[in-house]
Steps between C-alpha positions, in 0.01 A plus 500: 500500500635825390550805808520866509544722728234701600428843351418827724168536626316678263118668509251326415345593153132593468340386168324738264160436489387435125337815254216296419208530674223450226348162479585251209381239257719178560444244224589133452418175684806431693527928620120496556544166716786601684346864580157320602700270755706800626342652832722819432333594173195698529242394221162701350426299182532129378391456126568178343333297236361172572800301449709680644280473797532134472867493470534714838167365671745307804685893589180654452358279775786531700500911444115478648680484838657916373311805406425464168244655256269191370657420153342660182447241198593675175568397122867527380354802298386655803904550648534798191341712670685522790848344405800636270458396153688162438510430888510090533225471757444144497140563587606670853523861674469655760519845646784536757600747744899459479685322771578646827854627534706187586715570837898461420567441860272197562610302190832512567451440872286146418821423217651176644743283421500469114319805389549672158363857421529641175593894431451654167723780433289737262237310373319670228247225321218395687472136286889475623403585898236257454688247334790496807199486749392165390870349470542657860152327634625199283805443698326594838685888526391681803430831305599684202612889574505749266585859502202783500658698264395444147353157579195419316196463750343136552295552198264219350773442253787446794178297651449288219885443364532376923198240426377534881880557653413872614204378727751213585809681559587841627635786248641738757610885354777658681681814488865495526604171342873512698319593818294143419771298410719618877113370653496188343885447606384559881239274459780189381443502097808527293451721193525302175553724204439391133789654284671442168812587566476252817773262516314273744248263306150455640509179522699311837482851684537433852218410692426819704236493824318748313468624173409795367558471116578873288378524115527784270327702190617267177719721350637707747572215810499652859545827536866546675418562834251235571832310299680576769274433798466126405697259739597352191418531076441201271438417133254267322756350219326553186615493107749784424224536228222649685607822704263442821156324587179690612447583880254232551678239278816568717320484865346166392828318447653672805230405727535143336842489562472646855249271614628215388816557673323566845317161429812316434655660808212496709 
């Protein structure tokens, strides 16, 4: 097991509370399902067509037990009027207050042994945030942090490109991303960059306690001072070729790789 020493006590850092306060059509069986089973999500409309009903009959039984709005039968025709044009429904929406701010503090508090949390260094496509949200619930990650600043909101295409991972997982927005990174350190992750110009592959990293695991815009990496704040930087080999791999292309191997190295070691 890998040891460092113990950084300075540092303040604890208080998340920004998301822009978005308007409520929002979700869309798609597994994001409706996973909303409907989430206590945290508030809920004011169900519409579904009838097979769509069928196909999530056992959660809707189980969601009795919640709040919710009784569901609304519709015809696929019906979801124009309310959804973007093009939007893949499946047959299923609903109209969503968006989560509760998620609380930094606890998650990393309840992180034992084993834990992985994922931080996106300027995320800018919601499909992409989405994307790393269901590798991250995929491989059991305790969160996925990303910064406030320029972030896209938790939009029903985020929602639906996370097929039910956002009512599943938290997405916590934070302000200063180094002030983050010195938290998580406190609280016994090592931070796990993604870089190119690594030396260190991803694969047979040593198996740290905790793991908090760094990825970067495609393109542009990490920017240098979350570079610098990682405990250590690694690559993902790949053909000299192709110049990088998207943000959520590049968390899903990583978490792979991670995970499979804490089971191994575990």
């Amino acid at each position: 097991m890998a040891k460092r020493k113990p950084s300075p006590r540092r303040p604890r850092h208080r998340e920004n509370r998301p822009r978005q306060d308007e409520k929002t059509w979700l869309y798609g069986l597994h994001t409706v399902e996973a909303a409907l089973l989430n206590p945290a999500r508030a809920i004011h409309r169900i519409v579904l067509t009838e097979e769509a009903a069928n196909t999530l009959a056992e959660s809707l039984a189980a969601a009795e037990e919640l709040p919710r709005p009784r569901p609304e039968t519709a015809s696929r025709g019906d979801f124009d009027q309310f959804l973007p044009v093009g939007a893949v429904h499946q047959g299923a929406a609903i109209l969503a207050d968006p989560l509760p701010p998620a609380d930094l503090g606890d998650i990393l508090s309840a992180a034992g042994p084993g834990a992985l949390a994922v931080l996106l260094d300027q995320p800018s496509d919601p499909r992409n945030i989405g994307a790393v949200m269901r590798s991250a619930a995929a491989f059991d990650a305790a969160c996925v942090i990303v910064p406030d600043r320029h972030t896209p909101e938790a939009t029903a295409v985020l929602a639906k490109a996370a097929s039910g991972a956002l009512d599943r997982l938290p997405l916590v927005r934070v302000g200063n991303f180094a002030q983050i990174m010195a938290q998580m350190k406190d609280a016994g992750f090592w931070c796990v960059g993604l870089a190119a110009e690594a030396t260190t592959p991803i694969a047979g990293t040593a198996k740290f306690d905790k793991t908090a695991l760094i990825v970067g815009a495609e393109g542009s990496g990490l920017r240098r001072l979350t570079a610098e704040n990682c405990d250590l930087l690694v690559r993902i080999p790949i053909s000299p070729g192709v110049e990088s791999l998207n943000m959520s292309a590049a968390a899903a191997i990583a978490l792979y790789e991670l995970r499979r190295g804490i089971d191994v070691g575990g």
